[in-house]
C-alpha positions in Angstrom: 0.0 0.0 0.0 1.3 3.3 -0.9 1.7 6.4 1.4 -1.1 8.2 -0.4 -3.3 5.6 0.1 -2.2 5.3 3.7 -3.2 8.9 3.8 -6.8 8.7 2.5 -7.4 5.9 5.0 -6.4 8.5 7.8 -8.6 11.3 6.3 -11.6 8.5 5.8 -11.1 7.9 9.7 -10.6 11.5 10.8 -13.6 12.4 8.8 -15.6 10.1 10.8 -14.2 10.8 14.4 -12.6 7.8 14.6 -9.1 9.2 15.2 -8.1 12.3 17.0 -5.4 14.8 15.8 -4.3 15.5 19.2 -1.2 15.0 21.1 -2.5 13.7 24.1 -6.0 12.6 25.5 -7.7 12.1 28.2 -10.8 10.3 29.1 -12.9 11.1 31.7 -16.8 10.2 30.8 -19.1 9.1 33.8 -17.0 11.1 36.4 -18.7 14.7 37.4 -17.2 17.8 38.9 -14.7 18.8 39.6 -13.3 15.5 38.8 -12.8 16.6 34.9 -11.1 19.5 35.9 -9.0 17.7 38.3 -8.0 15.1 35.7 -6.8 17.6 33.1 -5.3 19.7 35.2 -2.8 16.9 36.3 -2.8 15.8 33.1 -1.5 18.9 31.7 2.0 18.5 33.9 2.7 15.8 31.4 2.2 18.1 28.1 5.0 19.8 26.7 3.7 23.7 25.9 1.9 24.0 22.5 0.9 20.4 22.1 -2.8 19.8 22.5 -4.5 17.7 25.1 -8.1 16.5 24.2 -10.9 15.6 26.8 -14.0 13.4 26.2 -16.8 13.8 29.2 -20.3 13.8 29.8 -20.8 15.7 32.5 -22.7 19.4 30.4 -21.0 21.2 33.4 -17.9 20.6 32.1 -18.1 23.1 29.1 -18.6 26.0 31.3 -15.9 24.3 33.5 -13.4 24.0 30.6 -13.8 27.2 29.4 -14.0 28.8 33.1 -10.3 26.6 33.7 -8.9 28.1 30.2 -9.3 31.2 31.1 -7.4 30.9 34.5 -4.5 28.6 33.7 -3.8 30.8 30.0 -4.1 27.5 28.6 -6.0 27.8 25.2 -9.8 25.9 24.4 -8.7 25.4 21.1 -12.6 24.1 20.5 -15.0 21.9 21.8 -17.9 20.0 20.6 -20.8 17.6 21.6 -21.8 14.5 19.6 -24.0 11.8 21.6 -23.8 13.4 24.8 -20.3 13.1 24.9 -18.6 16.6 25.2 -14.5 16.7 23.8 -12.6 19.4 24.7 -9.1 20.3 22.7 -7.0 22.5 25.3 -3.2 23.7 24.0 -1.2 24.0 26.7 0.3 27.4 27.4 4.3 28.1 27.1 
């Protein structure tokens, strides 16, 4: 199999949210706050500044939370979204 084809299977996958572009991720579906803020905020010790951590949870506190945490740690919501009750969060890490 060629590279290019290689390539159109990732972008087939990506297309379908079956793959995420991020650098790191963290799972934290079924817990509720502040446990999601708790969990990426230790998480974050581990990522290197500029790379991107991305959170899945279903608590719908945790947008306000996310955004709420963003803005007091400098760390940047790149985006977030909500598909099936399941909430994910992209957060770059501040330098």
């Amino acid at each position: 199999m060629s590279i290019f084809e290689y390539t159109n299977i990732i972008k087939i996958y990506a297309s379908k949210g079956q793959i995420s572009m991020s650098d790191h991720f963290l799972d934290t579906k079924g817990m509720n706050c502040p446990i999601p803020i708790l969990k990426a905020k230790k998480a974050l010790v581990d990522v290197p500044a500029g790379e991107v951590l991305e959170i899945h949870a279903t608590d719908p506190g945790a947008v306000a939370d996310f955004e709420a945490f963003c803005r007091q740690t400098g760390n940047e919501l790149v985006e977030w979204s909500e598909e099936d009750a399941i909430y994910k969060f992209q957060i770059k890490k501040a330098a």
